[in-house]
MIDOSE-1310 file (N, C-alpha, C; in nm, 2 decimals, decimal comma, always signed):
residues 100
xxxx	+10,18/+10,33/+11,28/+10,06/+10,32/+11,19/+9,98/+10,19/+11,23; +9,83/+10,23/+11,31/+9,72/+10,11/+11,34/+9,68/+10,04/+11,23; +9,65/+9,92/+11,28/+9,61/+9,85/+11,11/+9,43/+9,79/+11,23; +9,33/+9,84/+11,14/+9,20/+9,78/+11,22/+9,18/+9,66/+11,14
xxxx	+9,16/+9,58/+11,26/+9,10/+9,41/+11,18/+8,96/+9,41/+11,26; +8,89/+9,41/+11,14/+8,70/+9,38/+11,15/+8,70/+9,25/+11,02; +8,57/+9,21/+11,14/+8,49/+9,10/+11,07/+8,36/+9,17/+11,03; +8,35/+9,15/+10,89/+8,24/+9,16/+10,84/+8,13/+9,04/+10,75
xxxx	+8,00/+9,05/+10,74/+7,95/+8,94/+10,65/+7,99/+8,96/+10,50; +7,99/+8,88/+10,45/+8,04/+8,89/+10,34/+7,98/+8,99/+10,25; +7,80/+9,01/+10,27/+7,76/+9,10/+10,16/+7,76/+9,22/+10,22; +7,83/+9,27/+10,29/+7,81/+9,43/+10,34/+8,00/+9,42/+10,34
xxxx	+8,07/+9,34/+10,31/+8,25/+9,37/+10,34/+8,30/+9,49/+10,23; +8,23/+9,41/+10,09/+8,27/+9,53/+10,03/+8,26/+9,68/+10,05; +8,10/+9,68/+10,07/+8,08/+9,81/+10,03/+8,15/+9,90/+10,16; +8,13/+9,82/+10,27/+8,21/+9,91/+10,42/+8,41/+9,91/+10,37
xxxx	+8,47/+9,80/+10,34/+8,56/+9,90/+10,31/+8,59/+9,97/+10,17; +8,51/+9,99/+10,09/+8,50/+10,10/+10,01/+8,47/+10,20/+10,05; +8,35/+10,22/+10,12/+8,34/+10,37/+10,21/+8,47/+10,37/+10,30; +8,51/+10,30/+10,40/+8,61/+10,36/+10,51/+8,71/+10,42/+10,40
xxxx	+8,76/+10,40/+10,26/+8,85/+10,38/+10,22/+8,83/+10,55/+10,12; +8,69/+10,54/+10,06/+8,63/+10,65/+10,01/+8,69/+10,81/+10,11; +8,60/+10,77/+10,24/+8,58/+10,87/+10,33/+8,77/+10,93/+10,39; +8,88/+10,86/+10,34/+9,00/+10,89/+10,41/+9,04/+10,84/+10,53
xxxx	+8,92/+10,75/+10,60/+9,00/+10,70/+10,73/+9,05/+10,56/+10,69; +9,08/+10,48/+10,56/+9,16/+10,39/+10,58/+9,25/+10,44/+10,42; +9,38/+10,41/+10,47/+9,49/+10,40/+10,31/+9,44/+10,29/+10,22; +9,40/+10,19/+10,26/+9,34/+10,06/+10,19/+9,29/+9,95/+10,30
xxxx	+9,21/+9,87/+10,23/+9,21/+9,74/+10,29/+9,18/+9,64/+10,22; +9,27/+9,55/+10,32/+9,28/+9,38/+10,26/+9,21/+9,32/+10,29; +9,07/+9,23/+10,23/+9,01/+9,15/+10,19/+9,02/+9,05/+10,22; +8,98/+8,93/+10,33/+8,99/+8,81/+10,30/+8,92/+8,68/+10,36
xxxx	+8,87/+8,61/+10,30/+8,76/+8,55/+10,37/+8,83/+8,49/+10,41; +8,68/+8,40/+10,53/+8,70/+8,35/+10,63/+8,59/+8,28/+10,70; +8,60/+8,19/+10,79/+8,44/+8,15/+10,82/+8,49/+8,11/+10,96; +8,39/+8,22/+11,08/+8,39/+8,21/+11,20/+8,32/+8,13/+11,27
xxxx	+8,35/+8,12/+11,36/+8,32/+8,04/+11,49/+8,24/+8,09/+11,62; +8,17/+8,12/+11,67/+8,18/+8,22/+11,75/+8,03/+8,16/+11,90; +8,02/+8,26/+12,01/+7,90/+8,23/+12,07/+7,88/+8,32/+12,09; +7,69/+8,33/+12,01/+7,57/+8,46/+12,03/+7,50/+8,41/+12,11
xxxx	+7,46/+8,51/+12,23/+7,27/+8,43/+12,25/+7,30/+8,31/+12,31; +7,41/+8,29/+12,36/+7,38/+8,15/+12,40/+7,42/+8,04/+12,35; +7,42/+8,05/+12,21/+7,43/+7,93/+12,14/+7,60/+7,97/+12,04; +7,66/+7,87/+12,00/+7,75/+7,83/+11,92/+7,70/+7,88/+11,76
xxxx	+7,72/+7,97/+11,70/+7,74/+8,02/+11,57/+7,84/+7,95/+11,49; +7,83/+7,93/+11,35/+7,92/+7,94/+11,21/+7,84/+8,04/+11,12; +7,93/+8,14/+11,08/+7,91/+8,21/+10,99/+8,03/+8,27/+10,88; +8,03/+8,26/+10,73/+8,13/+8,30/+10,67/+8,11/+8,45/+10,69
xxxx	+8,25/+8,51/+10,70/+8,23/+8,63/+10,68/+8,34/+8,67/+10,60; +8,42/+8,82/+10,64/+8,53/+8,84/+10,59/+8,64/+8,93/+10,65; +8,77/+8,89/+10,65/+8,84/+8,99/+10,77/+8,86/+9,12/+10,67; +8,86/+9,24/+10,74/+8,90/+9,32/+10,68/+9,03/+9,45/+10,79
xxxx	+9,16/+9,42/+10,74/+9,27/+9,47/+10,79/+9,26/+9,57/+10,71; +9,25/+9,71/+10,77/+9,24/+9,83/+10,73/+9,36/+9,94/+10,77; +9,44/+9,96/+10,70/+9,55/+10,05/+10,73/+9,51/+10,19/+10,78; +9,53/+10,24/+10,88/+9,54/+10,39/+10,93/+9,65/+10,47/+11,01
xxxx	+9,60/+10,56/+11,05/+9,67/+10,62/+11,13/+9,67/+10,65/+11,27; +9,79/+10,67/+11,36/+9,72/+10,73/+11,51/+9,60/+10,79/+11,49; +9,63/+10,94/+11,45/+9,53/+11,01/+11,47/+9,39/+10,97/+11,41; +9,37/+10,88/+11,30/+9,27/+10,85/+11,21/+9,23/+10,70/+11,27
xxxx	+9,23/+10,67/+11,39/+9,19/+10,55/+11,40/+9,06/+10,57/+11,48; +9,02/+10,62/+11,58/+8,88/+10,66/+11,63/+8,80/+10,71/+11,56; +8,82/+10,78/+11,45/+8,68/+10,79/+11,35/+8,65/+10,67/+11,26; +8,78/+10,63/+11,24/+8,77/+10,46/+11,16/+8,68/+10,38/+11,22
xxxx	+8,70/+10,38/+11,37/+8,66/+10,26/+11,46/+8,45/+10,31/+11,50; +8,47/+10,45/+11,50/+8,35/+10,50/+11,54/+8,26/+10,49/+11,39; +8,32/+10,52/+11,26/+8,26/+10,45/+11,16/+8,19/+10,34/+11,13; +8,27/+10,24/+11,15/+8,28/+10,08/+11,17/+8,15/+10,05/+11,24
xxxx	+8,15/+10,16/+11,29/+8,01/+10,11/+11,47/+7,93/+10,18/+11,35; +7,96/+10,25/+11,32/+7,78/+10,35/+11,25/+7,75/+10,25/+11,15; +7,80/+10,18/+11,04/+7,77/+10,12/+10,94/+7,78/+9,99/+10,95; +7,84/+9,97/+11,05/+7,81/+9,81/+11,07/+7,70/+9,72/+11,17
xxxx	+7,68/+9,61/+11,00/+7,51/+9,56/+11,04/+7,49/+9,47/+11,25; +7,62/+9,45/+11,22/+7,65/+9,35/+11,38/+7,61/+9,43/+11,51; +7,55/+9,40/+11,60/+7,53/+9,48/+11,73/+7,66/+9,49/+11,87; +7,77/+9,35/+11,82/+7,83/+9,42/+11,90/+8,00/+9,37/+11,76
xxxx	+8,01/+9,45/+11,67/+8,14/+9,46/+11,58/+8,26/+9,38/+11,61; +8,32/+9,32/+11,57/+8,49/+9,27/+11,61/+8,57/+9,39/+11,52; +8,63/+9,46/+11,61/+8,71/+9,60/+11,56/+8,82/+9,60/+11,69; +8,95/+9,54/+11,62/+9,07/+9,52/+11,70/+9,14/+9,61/+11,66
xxxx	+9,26/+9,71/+11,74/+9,34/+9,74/+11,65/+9,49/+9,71/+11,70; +9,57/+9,69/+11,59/+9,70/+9,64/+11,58/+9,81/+9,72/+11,60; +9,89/+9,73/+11,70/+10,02/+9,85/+11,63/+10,15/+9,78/+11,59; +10,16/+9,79/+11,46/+10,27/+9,71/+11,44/+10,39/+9,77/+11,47
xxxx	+10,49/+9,73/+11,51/+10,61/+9,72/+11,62/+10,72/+9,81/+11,51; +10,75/+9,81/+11,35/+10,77/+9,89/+11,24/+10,71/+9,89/+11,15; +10,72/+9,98/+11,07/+10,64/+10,03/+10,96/+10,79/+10,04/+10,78; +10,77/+10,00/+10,74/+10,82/+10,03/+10,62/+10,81/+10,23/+10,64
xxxx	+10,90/+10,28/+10,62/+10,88/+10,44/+10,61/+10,84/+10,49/+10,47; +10,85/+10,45/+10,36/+10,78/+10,46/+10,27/+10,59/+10,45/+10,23; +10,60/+10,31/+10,29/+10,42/+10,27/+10,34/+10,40/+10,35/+10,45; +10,46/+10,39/+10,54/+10,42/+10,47/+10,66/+10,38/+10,61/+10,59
xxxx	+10,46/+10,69/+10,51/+10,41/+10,81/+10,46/+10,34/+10,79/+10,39; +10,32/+10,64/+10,29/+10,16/+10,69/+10,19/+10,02/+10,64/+10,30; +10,06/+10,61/+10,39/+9,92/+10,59/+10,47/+9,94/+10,72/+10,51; +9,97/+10,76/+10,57/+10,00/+10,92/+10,66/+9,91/+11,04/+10,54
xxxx	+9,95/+11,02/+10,38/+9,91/+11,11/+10,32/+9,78/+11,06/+10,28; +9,74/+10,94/+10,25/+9,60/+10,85/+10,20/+9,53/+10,86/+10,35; +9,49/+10,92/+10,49/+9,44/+10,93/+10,54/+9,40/+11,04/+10,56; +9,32/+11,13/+10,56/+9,30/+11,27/+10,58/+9,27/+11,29/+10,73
């Protein structure tokens, strides 16, 4: 079970994982600010934003990720995904059934 970690700005975090989460490609996601560092354009950036670790599935991770790109305000997204090494089998089937 993939877990996607995106950066989002803080006033678009909510509403994108409430849709990913609405639409069935994530079981949930975790919330948690943060304030990046980064280089746009040339120049050295700070910006707060917020990570959002999004629980999915094999199969349900490329519409997640292709989502992510449609509604997200950034031109080029931070959309990593993670495989974790075990899964709780319990948490593994309610993401399996919370993903359509």
């Amino acid at each position: 079970m993939p877990t996607a970690y995106v950066t989002a700005p803080t006033d678009v975090a909510p509403d994108l994982a409430r849709t990913l989460v609405d639409e069935r490609l994530a079981a949930c996601c975790n919330r948690v600010a943060c304030t990046s560092t980064y280089r746009w354009e040339g120049e050295v950036v700070t910006d707060d934003e917020e990570m959002l670790l999004l629980k999915t599935t094999d199969e349900g991770y490329e519409a997640l990720a292709d989502r992510v790109r449609e509604l997200h305000p950034y031109d080029v997204p931070c959309i990593e995904r993670f495989d974790p090494g075990a899964v709780d089998d319990a948490f593994g089937a309610w993401i399996a059934e919370s993903v359509a």
